[in-house]
GUKEFI-410719 format. One line per field, with one value per residue (C-alpha): x, y, z; residue in three letters. Coordinates in pm, whole numbers. Layout:
<gulos>
c1 = c(X;...)
c2 = c(Y;...)
c3 = c(Z;...)
type = c(Ala;...)
</gulos>
This chain:
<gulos>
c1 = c(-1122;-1029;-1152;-1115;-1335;-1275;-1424;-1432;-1602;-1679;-1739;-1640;-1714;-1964;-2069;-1874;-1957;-1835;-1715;-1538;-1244;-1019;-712;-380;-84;256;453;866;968;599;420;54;-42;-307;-454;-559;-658;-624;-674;-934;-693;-828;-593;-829;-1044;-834;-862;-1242;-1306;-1113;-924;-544;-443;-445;-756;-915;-1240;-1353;-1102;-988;-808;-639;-264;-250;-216;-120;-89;57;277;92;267;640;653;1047;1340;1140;1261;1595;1438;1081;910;544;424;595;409;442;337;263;186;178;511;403;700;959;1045;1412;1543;1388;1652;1531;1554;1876;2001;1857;1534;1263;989;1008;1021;832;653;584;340;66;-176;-575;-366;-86;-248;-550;-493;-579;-987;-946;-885;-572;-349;-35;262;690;889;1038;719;728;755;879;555;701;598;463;230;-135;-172;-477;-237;71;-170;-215;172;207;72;-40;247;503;438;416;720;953;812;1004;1270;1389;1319;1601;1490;1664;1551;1462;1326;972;782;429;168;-100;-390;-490;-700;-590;-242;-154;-280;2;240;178;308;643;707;725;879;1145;1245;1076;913;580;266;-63;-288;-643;-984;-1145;-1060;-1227;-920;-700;-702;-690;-366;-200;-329;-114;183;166;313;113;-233;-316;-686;-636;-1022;-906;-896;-525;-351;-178;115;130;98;360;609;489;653;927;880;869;1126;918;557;403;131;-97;-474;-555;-647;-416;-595;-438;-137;-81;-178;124;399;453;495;819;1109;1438;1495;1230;1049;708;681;303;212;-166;-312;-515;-563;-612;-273;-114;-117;239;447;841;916;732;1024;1302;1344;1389;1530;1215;1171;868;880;610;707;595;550;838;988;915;1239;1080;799;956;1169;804;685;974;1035;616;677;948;795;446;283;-42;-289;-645;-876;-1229;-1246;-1504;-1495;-1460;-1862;-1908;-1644;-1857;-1944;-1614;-1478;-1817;-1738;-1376;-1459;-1741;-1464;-1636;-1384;-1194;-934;-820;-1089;-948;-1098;-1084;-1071;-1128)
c2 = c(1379;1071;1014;805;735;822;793;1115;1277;1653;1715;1595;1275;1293;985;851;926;775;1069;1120;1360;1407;1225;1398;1413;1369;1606;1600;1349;1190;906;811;478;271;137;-199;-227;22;-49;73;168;308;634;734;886;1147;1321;1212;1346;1640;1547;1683;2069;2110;1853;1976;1902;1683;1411;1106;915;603;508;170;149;-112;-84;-44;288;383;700;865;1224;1404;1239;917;732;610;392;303;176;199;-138;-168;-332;-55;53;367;302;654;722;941;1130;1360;1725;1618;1935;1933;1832;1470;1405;1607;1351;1069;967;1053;881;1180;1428;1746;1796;1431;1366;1134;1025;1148;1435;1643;1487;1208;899;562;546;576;436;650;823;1082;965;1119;879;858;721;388;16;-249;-505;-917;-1127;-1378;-1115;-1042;-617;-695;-859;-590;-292;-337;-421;-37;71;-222;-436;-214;-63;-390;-559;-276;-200;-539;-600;-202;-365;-486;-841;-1145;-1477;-1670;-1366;-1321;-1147;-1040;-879;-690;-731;-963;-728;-589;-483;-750;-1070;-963;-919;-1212;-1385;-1149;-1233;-1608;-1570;-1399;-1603;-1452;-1688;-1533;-1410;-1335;-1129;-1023;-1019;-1365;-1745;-1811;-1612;-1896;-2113;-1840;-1709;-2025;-2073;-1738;-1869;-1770;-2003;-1883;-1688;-1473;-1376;-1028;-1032;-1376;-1358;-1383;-1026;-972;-870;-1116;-1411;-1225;-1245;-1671;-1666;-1525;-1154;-1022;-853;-657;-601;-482;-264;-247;-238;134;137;320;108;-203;-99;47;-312;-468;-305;-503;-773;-650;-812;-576;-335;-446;-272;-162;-64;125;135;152;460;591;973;896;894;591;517;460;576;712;419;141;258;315;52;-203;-38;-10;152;282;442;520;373;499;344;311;429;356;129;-23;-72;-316;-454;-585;-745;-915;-1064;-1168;-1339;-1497;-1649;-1675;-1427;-1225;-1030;-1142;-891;-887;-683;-492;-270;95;120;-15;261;361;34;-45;263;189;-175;-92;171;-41;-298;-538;-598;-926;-763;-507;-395;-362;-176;-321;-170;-451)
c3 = c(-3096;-2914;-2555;-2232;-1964;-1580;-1296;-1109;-742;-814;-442;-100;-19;-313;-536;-844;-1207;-1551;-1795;-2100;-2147;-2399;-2450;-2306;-2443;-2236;-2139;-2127;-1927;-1877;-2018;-2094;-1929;-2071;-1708;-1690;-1329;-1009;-682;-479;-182;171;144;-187;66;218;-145;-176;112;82;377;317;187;-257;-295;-664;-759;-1019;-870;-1006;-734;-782;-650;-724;-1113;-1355;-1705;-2054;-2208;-2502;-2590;-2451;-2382;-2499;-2278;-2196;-2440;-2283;-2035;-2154;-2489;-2616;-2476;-2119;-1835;-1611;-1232;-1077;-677;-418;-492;-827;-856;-646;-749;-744;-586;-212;42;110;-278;-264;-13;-193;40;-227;-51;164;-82;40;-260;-317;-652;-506;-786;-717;-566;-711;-1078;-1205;-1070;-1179;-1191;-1519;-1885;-1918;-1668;-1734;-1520;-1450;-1562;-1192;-1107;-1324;-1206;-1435;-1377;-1385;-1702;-1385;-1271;-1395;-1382;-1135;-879;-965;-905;-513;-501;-566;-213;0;-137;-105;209;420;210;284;647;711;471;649;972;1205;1152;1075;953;1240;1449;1633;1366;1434;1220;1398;1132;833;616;283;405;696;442;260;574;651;359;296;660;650;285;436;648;1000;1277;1205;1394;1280;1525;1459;1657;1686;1674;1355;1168;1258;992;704;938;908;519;448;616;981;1229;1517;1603;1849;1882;2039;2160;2367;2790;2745;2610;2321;2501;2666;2420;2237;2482;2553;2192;2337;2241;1922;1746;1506;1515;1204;1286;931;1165;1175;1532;1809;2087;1929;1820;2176;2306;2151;2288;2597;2370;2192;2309;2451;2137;1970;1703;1632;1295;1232;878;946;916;1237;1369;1703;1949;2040;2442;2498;2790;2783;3011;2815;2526;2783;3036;2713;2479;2204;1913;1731;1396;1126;790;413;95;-107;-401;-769;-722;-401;-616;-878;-600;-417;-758;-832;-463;-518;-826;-720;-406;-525;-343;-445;-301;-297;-508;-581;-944;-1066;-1386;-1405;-1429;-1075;-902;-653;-554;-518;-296;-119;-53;78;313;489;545;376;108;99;86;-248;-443;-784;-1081;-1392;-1795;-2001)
type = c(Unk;Unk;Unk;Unk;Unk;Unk;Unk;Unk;Unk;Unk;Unk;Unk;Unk;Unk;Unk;Unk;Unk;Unk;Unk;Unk;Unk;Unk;Unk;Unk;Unk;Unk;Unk;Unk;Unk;Unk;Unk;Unk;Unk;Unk;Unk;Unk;Unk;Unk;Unk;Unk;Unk;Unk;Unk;Unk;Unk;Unk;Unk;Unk;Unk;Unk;Unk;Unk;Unk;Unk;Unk;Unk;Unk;Unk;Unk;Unk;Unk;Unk;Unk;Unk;Unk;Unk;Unk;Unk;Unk;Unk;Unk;Unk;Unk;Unk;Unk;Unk;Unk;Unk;Unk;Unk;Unk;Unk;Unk;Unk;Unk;Unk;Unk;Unk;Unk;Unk;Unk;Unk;Unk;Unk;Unk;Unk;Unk;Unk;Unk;Unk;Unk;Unk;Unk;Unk;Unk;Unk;Unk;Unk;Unk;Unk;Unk;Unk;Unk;Unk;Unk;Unk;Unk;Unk;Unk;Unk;Unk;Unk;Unk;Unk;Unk;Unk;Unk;Unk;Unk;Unk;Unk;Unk;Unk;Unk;Unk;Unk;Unk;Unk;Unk;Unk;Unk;Unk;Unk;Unk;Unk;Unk;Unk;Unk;Unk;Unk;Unk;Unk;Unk;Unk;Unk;Unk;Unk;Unk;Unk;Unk;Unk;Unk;Unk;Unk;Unk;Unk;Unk;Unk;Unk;Unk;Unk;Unk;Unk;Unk;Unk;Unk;Unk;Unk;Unk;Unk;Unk;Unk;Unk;Unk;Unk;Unk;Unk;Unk;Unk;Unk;Unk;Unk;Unk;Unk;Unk;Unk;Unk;Unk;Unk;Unk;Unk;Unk;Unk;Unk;Unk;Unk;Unk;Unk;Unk;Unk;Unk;Unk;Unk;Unk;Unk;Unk;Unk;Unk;Unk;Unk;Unk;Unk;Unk;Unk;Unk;Unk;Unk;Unk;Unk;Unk;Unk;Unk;Unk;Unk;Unk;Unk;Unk;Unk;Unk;Unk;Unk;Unk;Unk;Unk;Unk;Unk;Unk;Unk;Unk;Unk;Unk;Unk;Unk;Unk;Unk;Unk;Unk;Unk;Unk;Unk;Unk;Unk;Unk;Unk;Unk;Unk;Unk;Unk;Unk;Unk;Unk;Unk;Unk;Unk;Unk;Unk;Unk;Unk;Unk;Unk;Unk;Unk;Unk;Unk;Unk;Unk;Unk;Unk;Unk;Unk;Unk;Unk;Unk;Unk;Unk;Unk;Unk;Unk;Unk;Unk;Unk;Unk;Unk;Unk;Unk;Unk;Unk;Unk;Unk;Unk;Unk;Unk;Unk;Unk;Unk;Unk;Unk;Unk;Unk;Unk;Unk;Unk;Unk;Unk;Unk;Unk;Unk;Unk;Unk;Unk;Unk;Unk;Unk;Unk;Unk;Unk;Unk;Unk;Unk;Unk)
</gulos>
């Protein structure tokens, strides 16, 4: 009997342990994945912690996968060969028959096939995948920097290439941690005037290191809003900081029909009046991950402009250090798990 190892909780919120299960076999339509690094992504904990309806227990999370097809289930073998570089990021799959997939918008398919929810994710030696679900990973890019591109990548790249911006604009990114350090850099690689804002003046330099052409330190006597619109007003704000108070805090900032565009993940309501949004014209929208499409689309666009995240690794053994380490904040700034 062959075997692979995983990393699995068995209850809420409940500590990581190394097993062995047996090898699966793909079904039509599905390949196995040889994982060579996952990242160690904030949303894991909604499953661990049993946090959204269908959580299963043992879990293996993990939604940031890179890896190798080692075996093709029936109908996969049109597009995909034993020995692909492949990506699987949130976007695990649509059902193909709801009516956002019916109308083409499969990030929003109702029935969406997260990995470490709807099947085993990527804390693992060996995950089962849908075809739909695959990302073509870049010759140029090491499967340790493509895994993050799968949720942290993609989300912050397409929160702004879907924007309204333009090259030129007032682009600011509200946050540098492990999804606004890669704003930062798809914003002034594409072309945006952009601005870096995060809590205290030592962040400065690393800001300007990632590409940022200005800094606001949003804990400074002068308000965020405020700087913001000494730039001029921005045109987009890319909200990756999961925290409504600071979110809320740029708005006043946003130039007439300007956008705030909140990818960071927070529960608690944003403080924003009907007039704040009418009297100029602004937007605010919530923006998901992307497609399997939008996946390869982020890689490529980071190869091409030399753009990576920066990872700590840590093999498979050390899981629970490593979901441990990211949910204290202390990580600088993906936590990536590691096979080798």
């Amino acid at each position: 009997m062959s075997v692979y190892r995983a990393a699995q909780v068995t209850t809420a919120g409940g500590p990581f342990e190394i097993v062995e299960r047996e090898v699966p076999q793909p079904g039509p339509c599905h390949v196995r994945v040889a994982v060579d690094a996952c990242g160690v992504c904030h949303s894991d904990s909604f499953f661990v912690d049993d946090a959204v309806p269908g959580v299963r227990f043992p879990l293996v999370p993990g939604h940031e996968i890179a890896g190798r097809i080692e075996e093709l289930g029936e109908g996969a073998q049109n597009a995909w060969q034993v020995g692909d570089r492949v990506a699987v990021g949130w976007f695990g799959g649509s059902c193909g028959h709801c009516t956002p997939c019916r109308q083409g918008d499969f990030i929003m398919c109702r029935n969406l096939k997260v990995p470490g929810w709807a099947y085993d994710g990527g804390y693992a030696e060996t995950v089962i995948a849908p075809v739909d679900a695959l990302a073509r990973i870049p010759d140029a890019l090491a499967a340790t920097d493509a895994a993050p591109m799968g949720c942290a990548g993609v989300t912050t790249y397409n929160g702004l290439r879907r924007s309204s911006a333009r090259p030129g604009d007032l682009v600011a990114v509200l946050g540098i941690g492990g999804l606004g350090h890669l704003g930062v850099q798809y914003a002034a690689a594409m072309g945006f005037e952009t601005v870096a804002i995060a809590r205290g003046a030592a962040k400065a330099d690393f800001a300007k290191e990632l590409g940022a052409h200005h800094y606001v330190d949003s804990t400074a006597d002068t308000s965020v809003a405020d700087a913001l619109q000494a730039l001029g007003g921005a045109r987009i704000v890319l909200a990756t900081a999961a925290n409504s108070a600071a979110i809320t805090a740029t708005v006043e900032g946003l130039a007439p029909r300007g956008e705030l565009v909140v990818i960071g993940a927070a529960s608690e309501p944003l403080g924003i009046s009907p007039n704040q949004l009418i009297m100029s014209g602004r937007v605010v929208r919530g923006h998901p991950t992307g497609t399997a499409q939008d996946v390869e689309d982020t890689m490529a666009f980071s190869a091409l402009r030399g753009i990576r995240p920066m990872t700590e690794t840590v093999p498979l053994d050390g899981a629970d250090e490593a979901y441990r380490k990211m949910m204290s904040g202390a990580a600088r700034f993906r936590m990536v798990l590691t096979t080798g």
